[in-house]
N, C-alpha and C positions, 0 to 999 in steps of 0.2 A: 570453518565449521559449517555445517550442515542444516543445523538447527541451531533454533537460541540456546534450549535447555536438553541437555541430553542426547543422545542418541536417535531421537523419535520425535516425529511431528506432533506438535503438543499445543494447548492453547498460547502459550508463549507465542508460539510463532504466528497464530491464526491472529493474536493483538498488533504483534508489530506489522505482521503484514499490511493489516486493517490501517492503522495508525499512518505508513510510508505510502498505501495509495489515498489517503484522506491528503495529507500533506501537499500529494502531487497534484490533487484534483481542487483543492481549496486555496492553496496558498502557492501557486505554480511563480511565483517574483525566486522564492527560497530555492537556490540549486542546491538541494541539498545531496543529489546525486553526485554531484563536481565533487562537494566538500567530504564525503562520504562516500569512496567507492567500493568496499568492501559490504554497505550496505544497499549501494545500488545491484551490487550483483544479487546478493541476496534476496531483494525484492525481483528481480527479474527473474530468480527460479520457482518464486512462488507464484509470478503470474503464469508459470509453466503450468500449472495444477489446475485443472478444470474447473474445483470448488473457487479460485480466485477468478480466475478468465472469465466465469459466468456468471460473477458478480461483479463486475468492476464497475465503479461510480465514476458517473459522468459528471458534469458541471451542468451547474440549473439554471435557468433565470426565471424567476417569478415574475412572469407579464399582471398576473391580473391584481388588482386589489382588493387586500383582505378583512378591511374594515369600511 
């Protein structure tokens, strides 16, 4: 399938997408690409989409202290 829901890019797709690059960018030990390849491809056409590519979250590190 193409999308999660329907026919049409829909919020469905715009959460899990959000969801699969959080995963990737937060918790990168989890392959969950290996275990899931039907959903790695899936995220790879989303990051095809300019509205994802030009948002893609990076990993942070808090250097300073906040208290």
């Amino acid at each position: 399938r193409s999308f999660c829901h329907g026919d049409t890019f829909s919020m469905a797709d715009i959460a899990t997408g959000t969801l699969l690059r959080y995963l990737a960018v937060r918790w990168p030990q989890n392959d969950w690409r290996l275990r899931y390849p039907n959903l790695s491809v899936y995220s790879d056409l989303l990051e095809e989409r300019p509205s994802f590519a030009n948002t893609r979250p990076v990993p942070q590190q808090i250097r300073d202290r906040v208290a």
